[in-house]
C-alpha positions as CSV (number, residue, x, y, z in Angstrom):
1,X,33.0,-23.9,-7.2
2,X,30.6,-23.1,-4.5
3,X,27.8,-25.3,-2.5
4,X,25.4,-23.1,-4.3
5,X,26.6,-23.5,-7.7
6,X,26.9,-27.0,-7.2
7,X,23.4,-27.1,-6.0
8,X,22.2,-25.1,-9.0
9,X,24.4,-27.5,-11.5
10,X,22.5,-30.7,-9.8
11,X,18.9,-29.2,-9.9
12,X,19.3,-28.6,-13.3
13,X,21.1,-31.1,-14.8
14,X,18.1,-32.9,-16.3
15,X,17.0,-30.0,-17.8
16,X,20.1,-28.7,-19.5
17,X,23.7,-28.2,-18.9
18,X,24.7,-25.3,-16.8
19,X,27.8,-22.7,-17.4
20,X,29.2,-22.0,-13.9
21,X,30.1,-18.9,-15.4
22,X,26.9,-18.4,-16.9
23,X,25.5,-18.5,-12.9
24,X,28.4,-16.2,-11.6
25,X,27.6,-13.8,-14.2
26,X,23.7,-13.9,-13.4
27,X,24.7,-13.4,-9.5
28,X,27.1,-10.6,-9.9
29,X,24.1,-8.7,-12.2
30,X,21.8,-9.1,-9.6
31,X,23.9,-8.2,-7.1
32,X,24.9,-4.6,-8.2
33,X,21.9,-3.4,-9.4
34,X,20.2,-0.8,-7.6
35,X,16.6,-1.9,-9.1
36,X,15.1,-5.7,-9.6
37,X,16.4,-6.5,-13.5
38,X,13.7,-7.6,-15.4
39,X,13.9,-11.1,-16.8
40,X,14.5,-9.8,-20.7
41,X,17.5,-7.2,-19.7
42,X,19.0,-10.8,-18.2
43,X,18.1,-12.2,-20.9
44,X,19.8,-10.0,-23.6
45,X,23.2,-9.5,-21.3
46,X,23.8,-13.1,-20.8
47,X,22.9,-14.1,-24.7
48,X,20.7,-16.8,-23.7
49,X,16.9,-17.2,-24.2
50,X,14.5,-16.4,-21.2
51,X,13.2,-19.5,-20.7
52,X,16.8,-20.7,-19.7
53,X,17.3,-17.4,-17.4
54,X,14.0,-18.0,-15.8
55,X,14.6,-21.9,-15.1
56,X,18.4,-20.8,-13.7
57,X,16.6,-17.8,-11.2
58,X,14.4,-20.3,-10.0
59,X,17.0,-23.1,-9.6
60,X,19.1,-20.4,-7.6
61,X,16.4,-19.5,-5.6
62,X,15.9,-23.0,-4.7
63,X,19.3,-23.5,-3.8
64,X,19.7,-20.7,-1.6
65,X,16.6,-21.9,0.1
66,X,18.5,-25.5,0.4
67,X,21.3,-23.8,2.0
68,X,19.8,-21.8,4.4
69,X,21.1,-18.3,3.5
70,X,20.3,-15.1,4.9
71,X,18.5,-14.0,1.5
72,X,16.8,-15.0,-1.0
73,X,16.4,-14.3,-4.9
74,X,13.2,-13.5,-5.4
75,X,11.0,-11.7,-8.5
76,X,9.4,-9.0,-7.6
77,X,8.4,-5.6,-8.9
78,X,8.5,-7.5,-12.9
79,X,12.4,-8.1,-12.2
80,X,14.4,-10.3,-10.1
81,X,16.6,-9.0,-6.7
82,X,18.4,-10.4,-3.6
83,X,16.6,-9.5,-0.3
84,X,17.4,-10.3,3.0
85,X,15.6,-13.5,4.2
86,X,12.5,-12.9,5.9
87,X,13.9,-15.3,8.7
88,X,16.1,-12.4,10.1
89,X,13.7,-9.3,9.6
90,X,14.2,-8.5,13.4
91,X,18.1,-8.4,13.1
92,X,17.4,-6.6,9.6
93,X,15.3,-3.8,11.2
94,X,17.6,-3.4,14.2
95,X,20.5,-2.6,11.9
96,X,18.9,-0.1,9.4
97,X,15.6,0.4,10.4
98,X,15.5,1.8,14.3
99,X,15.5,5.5,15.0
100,X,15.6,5.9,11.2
101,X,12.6,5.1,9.2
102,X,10.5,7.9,8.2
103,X,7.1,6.9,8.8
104,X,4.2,8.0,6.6
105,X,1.4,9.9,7.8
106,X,-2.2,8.5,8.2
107,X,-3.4,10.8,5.4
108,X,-0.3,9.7,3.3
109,X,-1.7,6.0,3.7
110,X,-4.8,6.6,3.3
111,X,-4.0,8.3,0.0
112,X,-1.5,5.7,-0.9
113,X,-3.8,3.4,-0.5
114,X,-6.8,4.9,-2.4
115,X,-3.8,5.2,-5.6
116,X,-3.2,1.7,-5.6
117,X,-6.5,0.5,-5.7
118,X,-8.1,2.6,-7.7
119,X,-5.7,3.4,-10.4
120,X,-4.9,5.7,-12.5
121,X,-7.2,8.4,-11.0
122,X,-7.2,12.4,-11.0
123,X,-6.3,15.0,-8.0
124,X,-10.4,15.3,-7.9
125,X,-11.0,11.6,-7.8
126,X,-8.7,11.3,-4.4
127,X,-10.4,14.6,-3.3
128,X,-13.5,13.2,-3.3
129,X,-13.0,9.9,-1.9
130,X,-10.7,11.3,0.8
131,X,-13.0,14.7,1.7
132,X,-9.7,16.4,2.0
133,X,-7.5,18.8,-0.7
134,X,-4.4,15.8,-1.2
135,X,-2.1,18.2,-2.9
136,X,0.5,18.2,0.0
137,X,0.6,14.2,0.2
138,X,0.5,13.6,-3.3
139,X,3.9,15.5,-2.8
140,X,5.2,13.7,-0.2
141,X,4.4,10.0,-2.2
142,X,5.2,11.6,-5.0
143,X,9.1,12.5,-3.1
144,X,9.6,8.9,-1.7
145,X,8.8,7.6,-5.4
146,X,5.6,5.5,-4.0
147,X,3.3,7.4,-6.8
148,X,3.7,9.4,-9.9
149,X,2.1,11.0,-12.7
150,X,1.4,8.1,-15.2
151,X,-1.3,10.1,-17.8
152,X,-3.6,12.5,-18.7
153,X,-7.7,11.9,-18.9
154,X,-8.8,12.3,-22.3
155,X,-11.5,14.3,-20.6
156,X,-12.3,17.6,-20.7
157,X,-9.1,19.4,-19.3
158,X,-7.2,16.6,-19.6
159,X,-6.2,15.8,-15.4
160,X,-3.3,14.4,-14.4
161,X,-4.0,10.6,-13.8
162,X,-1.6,9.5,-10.7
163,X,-1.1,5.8,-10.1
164,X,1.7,3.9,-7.9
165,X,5.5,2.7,-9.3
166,X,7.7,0.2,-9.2
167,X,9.6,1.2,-5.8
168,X,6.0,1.1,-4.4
169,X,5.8,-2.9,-5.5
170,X,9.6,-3.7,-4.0
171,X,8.8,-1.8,-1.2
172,X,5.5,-3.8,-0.3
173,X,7.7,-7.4,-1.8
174,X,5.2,-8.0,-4.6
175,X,5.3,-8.5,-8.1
176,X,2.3,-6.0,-9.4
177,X,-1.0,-4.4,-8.4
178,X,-2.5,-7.7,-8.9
179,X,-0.5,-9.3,-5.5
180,X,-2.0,-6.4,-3.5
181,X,-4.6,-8.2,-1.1
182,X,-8.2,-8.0,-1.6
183,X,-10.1,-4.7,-0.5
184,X,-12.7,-6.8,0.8
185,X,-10.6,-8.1,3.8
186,X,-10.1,-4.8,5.4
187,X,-14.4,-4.2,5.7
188,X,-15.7,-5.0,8.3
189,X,-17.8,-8.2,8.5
190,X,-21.4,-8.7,8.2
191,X,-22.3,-9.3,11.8
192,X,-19.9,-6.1,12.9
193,X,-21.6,-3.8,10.4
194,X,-24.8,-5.1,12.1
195,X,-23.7,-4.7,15.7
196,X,-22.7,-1.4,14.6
197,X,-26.5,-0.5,13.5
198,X,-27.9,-2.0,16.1
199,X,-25.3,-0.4,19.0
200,X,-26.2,3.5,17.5
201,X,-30.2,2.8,16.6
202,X,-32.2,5.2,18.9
203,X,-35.1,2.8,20.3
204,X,-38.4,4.2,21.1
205,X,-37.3,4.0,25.2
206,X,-34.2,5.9,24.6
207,X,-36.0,9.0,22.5
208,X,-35.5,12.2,24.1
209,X,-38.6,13.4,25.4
210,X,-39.9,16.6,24.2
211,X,-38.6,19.8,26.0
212,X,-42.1,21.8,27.1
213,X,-41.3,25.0,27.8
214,X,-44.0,26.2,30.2
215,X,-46.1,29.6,29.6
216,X,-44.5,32.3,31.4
217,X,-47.5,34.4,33.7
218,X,-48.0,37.2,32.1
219,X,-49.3,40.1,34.8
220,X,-52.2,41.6,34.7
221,X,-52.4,45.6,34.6
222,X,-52.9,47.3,37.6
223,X,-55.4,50.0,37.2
224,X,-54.3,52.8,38.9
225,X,-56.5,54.1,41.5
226,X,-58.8,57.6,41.5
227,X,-59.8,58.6,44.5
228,X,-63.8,60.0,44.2
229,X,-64.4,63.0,44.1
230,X,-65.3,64.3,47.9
231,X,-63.7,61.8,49.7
């Protein structure tokens, strides 16, 4: 038996007796799937109620914490997953992430960032918050699996409604739309927004003066001249 399982058996002894095999069968789920397994899939595989799945996630995530692993079990995107602790990131990104992440564009972001807020919204919707026709990034989010179609608008015409998945919520290591910080904090303060006015107002000193264009002479005719008669 493992330090962990140990650890788990001990932190949840109290509570209720633990299988070992119950644990080893929880870990070896969670470590093969692809996507985070949501707490009632656990549930129904390991024929125990989801209270009791829920109590032994979080008394194996405790214990890994104890032991100082390299990753964690965490729940996130409405299912649980092993990630790699964020403790070793830098050694993380050095083996998978330099020279090979494919970075999204500023428009992609921006677009990204208008679906996750504002969800579900049309094609129009982003086109007229961003200005800009976002067929081509809609594509490209929609390609990484960031976004996808989620409805229709029981509008006239009934538009697409787009809004962000779950690969969007692992990515970003939260557990819904709810997690995602705050709009607010990315404004600018009060006193900014106001240094802002007061750095681009005109005053009265700084007006351009009037350009006068002056009159341009206009010549007199010249009379020609007639000599008199008998001269």
């Amino acid at each position: 038996m493992s330090d962990t399982t140990e650890s788990t058996e001990s932190a949840t002894t109290e509570s209720a007796p633990i299988d070992a095999e119950l644990v080893r069968a929880l870990e070896a789920i969670i470590l093969v799937a692809s996507d985070p397994v949501p707490l009632e899939l656990l549930s129904q595989i390991l024929h125990q109620p989801t209270e009791v799945v829920e109590s032994l996630c979080a008394s194996l995530a405790s214990a890994y914490e104890e032991a100082g692993h390299g990753f964690q079990l965490v729940q996130i995107a409405g299912g649980y997953r092993y990630q790699s602790h964020p403790d070793v990131a830098a050694y993380v990104e050095r083996f998978i992430l330099d020279g090979q992440r494919a970075r999204l564009s500023g428009a992609a972001l921006e677009t990204l960032a208008i679906v996750a807020y504002k969800q579900p919204l049309s094609r129009a919707q982003i086109a007229s918050i961003r200005g800009v026709d976002p067929d081509g990034v809609l594509r490209t989010l929609q390609s990484r699996g960031y976004i996808d179609q989620i409805g229709r608008d029981p509008g006239p015409g009934q538009a697409v409604l787009w809004g962000t998945t779950p690969a969007f919520l692992e990515k970003l290591g939260i557990n819904s739309v709810n997690d995602l910080p705050p709009i607010v904090e990315f404004l600018p303060g009060a006193d900014i927004v106001e240094a802002l006015e007061v750095g681009l107002r005109i005053s009265k000193s700084d007006d351009v003066a009037p350009i006068v264009e002056e009159a341009t002479p206009v010549a007199e005719p010249v009379e020609a001249a007639h000599d008199e008669p008998g001269a």
